[in-house]
N, CA, C and O atoms as a GROMACS GRO file, in nm:
protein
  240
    1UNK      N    1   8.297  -1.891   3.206
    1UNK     CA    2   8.165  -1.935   3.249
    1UNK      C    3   8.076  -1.966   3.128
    1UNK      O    4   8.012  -2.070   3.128
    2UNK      N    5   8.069  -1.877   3.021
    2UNK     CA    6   8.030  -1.911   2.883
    2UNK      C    7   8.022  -2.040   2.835
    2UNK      O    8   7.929  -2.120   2.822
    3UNK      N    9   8.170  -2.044   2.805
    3UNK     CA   10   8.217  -2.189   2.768
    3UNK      C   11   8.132  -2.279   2.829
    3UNK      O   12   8.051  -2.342   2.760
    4UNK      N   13   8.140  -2.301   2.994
    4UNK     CA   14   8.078  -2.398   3.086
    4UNK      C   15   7.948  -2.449   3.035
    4UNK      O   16   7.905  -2.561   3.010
    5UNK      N   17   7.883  -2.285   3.027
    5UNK     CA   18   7.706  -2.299   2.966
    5UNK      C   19   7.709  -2.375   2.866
    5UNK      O   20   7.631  -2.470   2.880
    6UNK      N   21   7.765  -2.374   2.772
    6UNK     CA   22   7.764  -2.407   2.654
    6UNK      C   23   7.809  -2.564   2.622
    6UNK      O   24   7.747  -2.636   2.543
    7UNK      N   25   7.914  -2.601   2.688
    7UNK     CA   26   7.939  -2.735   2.703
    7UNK      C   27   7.801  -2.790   2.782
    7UNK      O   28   7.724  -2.882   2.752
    8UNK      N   29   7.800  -2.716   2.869
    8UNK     CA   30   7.653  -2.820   2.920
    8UNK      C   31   7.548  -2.824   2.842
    8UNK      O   32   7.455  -2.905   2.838
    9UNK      N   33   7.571  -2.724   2.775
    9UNK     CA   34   7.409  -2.750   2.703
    9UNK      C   35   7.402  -2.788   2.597
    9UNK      O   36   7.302  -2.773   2.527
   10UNK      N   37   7.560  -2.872   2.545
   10UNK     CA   38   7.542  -2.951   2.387
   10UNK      C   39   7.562  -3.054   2.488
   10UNK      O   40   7.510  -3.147   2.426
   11UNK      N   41   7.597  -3.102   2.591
   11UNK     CA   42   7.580  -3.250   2.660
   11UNK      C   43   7.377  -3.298   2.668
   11UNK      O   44   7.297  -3.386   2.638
   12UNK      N   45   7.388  -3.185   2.723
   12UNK     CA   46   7.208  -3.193   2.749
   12UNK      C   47   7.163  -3.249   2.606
   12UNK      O   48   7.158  -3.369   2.580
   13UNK      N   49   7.129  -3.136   2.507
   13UNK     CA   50   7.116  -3.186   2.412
   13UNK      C   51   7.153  -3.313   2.340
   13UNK      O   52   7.085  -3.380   2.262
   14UNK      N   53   7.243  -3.325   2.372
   14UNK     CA   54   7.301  -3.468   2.314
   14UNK      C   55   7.245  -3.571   2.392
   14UNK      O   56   7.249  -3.681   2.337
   15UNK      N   57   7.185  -3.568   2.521
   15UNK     CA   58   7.111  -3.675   2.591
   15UNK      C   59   6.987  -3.638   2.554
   15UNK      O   60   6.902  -3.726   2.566
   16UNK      N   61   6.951  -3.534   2.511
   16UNK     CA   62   6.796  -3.532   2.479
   16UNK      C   63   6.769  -3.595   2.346
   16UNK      O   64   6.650  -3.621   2.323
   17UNK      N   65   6.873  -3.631   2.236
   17UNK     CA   66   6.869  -3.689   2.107
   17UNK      C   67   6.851  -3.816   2.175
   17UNK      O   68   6.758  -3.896   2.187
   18UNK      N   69   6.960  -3.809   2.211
   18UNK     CA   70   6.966  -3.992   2.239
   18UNK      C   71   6.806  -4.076   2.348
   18UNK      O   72   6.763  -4.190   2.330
   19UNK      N   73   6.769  -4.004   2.422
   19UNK     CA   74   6.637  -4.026   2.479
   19UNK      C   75   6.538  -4.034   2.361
   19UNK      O   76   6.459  -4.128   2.368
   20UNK      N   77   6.529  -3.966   2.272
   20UNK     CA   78   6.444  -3.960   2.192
   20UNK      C   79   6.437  -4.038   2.085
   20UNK      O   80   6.335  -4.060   2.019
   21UNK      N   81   6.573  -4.091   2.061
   21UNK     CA   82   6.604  -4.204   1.953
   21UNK      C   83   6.588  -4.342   2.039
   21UNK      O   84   6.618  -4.450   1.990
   22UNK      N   85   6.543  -4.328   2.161
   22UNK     CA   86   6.555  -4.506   2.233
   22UNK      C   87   6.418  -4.483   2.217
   22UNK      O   88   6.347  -4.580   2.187
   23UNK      N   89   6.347  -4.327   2.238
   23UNK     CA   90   6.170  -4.365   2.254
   23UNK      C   91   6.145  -4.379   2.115
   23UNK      O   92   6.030  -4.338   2.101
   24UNK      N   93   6.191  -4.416   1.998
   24UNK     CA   94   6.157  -4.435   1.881
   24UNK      C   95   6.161  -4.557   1.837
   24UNK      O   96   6.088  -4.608   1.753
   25UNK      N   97   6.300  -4.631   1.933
   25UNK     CA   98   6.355  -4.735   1.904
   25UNK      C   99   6.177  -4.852   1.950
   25UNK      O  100   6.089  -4.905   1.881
   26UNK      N  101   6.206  -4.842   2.107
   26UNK     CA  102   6.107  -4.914   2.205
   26UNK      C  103   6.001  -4.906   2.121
   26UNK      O  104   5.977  -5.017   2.073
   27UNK      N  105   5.909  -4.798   2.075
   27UNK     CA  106   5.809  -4.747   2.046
   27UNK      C  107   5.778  -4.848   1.870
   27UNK      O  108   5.664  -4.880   1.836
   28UNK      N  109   5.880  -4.875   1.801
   28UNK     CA  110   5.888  -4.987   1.696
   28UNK      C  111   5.909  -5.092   1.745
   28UNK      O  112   5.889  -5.174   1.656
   29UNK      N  113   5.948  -5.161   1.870
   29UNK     CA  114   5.954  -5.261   1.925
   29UNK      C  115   5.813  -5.298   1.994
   29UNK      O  116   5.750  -5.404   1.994
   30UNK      N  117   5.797  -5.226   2.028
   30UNK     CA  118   5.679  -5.247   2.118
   30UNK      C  119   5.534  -5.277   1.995
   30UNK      O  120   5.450  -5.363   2.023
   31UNK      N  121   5.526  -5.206   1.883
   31UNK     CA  122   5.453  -5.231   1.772
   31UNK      C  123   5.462  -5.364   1.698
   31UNK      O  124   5.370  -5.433   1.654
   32UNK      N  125   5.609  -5.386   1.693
   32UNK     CA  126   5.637  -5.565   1.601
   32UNK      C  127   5.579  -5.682   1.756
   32UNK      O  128   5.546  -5.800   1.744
   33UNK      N  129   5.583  -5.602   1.886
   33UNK     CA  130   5.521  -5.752   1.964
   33UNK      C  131   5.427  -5.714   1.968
   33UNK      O  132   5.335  -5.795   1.980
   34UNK      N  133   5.403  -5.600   1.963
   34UNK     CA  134   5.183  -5.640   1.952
   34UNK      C  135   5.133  -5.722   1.810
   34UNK      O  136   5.026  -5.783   1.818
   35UNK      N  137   5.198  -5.725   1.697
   35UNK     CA  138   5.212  -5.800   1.591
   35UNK      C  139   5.189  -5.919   1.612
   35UNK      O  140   5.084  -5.982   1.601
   36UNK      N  141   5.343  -5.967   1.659
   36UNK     CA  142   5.333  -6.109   1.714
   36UNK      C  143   5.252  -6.167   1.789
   36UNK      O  144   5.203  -6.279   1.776
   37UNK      N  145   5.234  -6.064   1.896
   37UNK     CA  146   5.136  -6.168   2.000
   37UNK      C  147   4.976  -6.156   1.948
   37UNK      O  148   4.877  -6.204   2.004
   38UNK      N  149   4.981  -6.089   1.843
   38UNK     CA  150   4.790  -6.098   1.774
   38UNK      C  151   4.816  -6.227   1.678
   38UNK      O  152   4.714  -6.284   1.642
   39UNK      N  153   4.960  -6.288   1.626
   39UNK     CA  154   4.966  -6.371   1.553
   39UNK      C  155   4.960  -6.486   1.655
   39UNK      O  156   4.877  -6.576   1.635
   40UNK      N  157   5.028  -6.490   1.746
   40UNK     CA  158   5.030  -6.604   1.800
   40UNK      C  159   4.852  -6.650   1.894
   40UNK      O  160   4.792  -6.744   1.946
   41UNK      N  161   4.841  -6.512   1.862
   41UNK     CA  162   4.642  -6.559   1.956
   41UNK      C  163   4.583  -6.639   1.848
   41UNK      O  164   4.513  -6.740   1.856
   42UNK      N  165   4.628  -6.568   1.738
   42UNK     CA  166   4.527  -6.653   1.634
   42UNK      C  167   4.534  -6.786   1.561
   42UNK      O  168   4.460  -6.852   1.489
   43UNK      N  169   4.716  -6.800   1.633
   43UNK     CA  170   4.731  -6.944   1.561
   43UNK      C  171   4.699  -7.045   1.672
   43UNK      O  172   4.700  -7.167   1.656
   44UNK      N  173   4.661  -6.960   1.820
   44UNK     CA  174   4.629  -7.064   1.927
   44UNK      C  175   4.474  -7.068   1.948
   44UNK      O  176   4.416  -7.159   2.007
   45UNK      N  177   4.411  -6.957   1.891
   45UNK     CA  178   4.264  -7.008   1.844
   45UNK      C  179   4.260  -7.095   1.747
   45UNK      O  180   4.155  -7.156   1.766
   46UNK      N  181   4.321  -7.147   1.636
   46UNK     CA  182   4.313  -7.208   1.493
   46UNK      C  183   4.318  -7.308   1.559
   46UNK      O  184   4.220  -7.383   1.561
   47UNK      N  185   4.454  -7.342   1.645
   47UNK     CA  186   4.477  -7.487   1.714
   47UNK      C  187   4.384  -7.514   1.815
   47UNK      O  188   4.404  -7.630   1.852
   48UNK      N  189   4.274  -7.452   1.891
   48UNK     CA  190   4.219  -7.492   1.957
   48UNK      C  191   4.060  -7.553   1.881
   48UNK      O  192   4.006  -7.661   1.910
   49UNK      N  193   4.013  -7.464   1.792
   49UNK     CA  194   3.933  -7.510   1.709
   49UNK      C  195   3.939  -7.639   1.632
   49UNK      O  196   3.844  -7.688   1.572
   50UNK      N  197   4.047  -7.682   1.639
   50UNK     CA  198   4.082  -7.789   1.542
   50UNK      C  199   4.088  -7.862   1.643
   50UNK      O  200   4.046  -7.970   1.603
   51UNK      N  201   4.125  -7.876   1.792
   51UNK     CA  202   4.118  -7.961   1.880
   51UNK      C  203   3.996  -8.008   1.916
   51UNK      O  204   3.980  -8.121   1.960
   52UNK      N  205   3.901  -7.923   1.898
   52UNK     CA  206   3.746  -7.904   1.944
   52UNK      C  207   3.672  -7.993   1.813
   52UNK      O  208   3.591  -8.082   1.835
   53UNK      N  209   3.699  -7.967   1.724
   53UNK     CA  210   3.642  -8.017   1.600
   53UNK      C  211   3.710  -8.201   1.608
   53UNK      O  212   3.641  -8.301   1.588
   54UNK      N  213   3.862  -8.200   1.643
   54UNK     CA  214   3.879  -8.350   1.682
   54UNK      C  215   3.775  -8.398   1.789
   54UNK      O  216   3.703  -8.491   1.752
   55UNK      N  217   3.756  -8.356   1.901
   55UNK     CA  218   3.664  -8.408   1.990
   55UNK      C  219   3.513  -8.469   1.957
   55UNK      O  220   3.455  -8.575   1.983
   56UNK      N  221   3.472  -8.322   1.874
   56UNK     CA  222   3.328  -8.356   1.849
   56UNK      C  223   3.288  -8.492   1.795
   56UNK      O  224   3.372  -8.564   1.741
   57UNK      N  225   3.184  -8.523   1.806
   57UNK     CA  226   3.137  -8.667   1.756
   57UNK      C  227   3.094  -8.648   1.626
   57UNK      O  228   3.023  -8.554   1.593
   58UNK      N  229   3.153  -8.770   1.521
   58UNK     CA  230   3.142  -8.729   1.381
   58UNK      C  231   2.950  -8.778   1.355
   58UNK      O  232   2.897  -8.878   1.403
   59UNK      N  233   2.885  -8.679   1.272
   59UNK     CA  234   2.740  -8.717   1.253
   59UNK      C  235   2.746  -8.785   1.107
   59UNK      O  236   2.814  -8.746   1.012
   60UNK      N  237   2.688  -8.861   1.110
   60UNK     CA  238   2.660  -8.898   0.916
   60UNK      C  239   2.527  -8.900   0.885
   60UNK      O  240   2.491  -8.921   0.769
   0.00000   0.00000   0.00000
């Protein structure tokens, strides 16, 4: 019965590593797309400004 305990509870453990290494994984993933998607807001504000500035009527 020992044994039993004991096998189960290096399985457990061994799923509790591995849970904890995917919430580390996601958790750096999830950081590089908040990255990206603040890059991509700002290169679709840049391009919209520049669309806006084509529109405007040139003054001299």
């Amino acid at each position: 019965m020992k044994e039993q305990l004991e096998a189960r509870m290096n399985e457990l453990k061994a799923e509790l590593e591995a849970g904890r290494q995917m919430i580390q994984e996601l958790d750096e993933k999830r950081t590089q797309l908040g990255y990206t998607l603040t890059r991509i807001s700002g290169a679709i504000q840049v391009l919209e400004e520049l669309a806006a500035a084509e529109e405007a009527p040139v003054q001299a």
